[in-house]
N, C-alpha and C positions, 0 to 999 in steps of 0.2 A: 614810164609808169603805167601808160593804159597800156602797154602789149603785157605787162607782168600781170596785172588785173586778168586778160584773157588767160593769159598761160594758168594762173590759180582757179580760174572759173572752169579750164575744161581739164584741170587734173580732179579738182571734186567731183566735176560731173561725171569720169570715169568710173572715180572712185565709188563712187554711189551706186551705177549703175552696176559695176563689178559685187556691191554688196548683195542688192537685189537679185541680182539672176543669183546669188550665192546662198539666197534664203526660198528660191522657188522651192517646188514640191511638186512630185511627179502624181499630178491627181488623176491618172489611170490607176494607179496604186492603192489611191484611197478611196478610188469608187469603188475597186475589187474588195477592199479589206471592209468595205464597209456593207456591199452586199454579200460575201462572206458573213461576216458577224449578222446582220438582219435574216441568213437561213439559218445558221445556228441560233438563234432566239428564236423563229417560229419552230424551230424542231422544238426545244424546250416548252412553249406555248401550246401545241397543238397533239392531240390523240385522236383515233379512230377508234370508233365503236362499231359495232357487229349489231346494231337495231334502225331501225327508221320510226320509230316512236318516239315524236319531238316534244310533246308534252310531259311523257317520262320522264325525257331523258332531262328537261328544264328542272323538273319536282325533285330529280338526283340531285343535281346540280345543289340548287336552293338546300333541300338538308346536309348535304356535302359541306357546304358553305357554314352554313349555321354551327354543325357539330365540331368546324372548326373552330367555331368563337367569333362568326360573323355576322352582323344586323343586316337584314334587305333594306336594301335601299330602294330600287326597282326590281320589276321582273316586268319584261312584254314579250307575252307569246306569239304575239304574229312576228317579229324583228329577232327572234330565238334569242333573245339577251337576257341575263342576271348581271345584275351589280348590287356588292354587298360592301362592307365595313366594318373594319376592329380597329381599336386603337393600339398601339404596343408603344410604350413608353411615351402614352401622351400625345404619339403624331399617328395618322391617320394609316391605316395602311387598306386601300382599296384595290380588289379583285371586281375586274367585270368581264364575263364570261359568256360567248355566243357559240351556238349551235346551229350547224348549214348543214344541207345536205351534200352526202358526198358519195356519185354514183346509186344505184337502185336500192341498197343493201347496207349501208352504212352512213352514218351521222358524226361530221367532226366538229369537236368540242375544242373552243380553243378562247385560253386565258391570258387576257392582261392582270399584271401587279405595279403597283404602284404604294411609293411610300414615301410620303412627303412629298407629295404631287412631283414624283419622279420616277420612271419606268424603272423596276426592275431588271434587271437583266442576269443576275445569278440565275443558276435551275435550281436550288433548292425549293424555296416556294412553290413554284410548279411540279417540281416532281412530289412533295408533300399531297397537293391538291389532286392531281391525278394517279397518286397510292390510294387515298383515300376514296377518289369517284370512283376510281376500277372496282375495290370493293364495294360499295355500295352501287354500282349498276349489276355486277354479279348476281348478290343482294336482291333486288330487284326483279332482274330476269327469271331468279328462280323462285320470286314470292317468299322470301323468308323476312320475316319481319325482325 
C-alpha cells in the first residue's frame, strides 16, 4: 500500500511538473514584443519641431489643448509640462504634454493620453493632437493670428 502511495505521488509530481514547463513562456519574446510596442507608442507620442522657443512652444500647446475641448489643469514652465482635461462620455480623458530640448535647433513635444486613468495606446488621439499643433505652430511661427 505505501509503495503504491509513492508510485501515485511521483506520477502527479511528473505530471505537474510536465504541465508547468508546458505553460512556460519564452519571455526573451515578450521583452522584444514589449519593447517593440513601447517604440511604436513613443513614435505615436512624440514630434519634432524646427524652434527652441520653449515658452511658445508651451502657449501652442495650452491653446492647442483647449481649442480641442480641453480645461488646464497645470501648466509649469520650468519642467516644459501641460496637463489638461475633457470629459467624453462622463469619464475623464487626460492629455499631459512635455516639451525637451532636442539638439541646438529643435524642441520635442511629446504626449501622454489617458482615459479612464488608462494609457492610450491607439494613434488616433495623438495624431489628432499633433495635426492640430503642427498647424497651430505654423500658425505661430508666421504670426498670423
Amino acid at each position: 500500500m505505501k509503495q503504491q502511495l509513492t508510485n501515485y505521488t511521483l506520477v502527479i509530481l511528473c505530471f505537474s511538473g510536465m504541465l508547468l514547463t508546458g505553460c512556460q513562456t519564452n519571455t526573451a519574446d515578450q521583452i522584444l514584443d514589449s519593447r517593440e510596442s513601447q517604440v511604436k507608442l513613443r513614435s505615436f507620442q512624440s514630434r519634432a519641431f524646427d524652434t527652441t522657443d520653449k515658452i511658445k512652444t508651451l502657449r501652442t500647446i495650452i491653446s492647442t489643448l483647449q481649442d480641442l475641448g480641453f480645461v488646464l489643469e497645470k501648466a509649469d514652465e520650468a519642467l516644459g509640462s501641460v496637463t489638461a482635461v475633457k470629459f467624453v462620455q462622463h469619464q475623464p480623458f487626460r492629455m499631459s504634454v512635455t516639451v525637451r530640448p532636442r539638439g541646438k535647433s529643435q524642441l520635442i513635444v511629446r504626449a501622454n493620453a489617458q482615459y479612464q486613468a488608462r494609457a492610450i495606446e491607439e494613434p488616433l488621439p495623438y495624431q489628432d493632437f499633433f495635426s492640430t499643433l503642427s498647424k497651430a505652430m505654423f500658425l505661430t511661427a508666421h504670426e498670423v493670428d
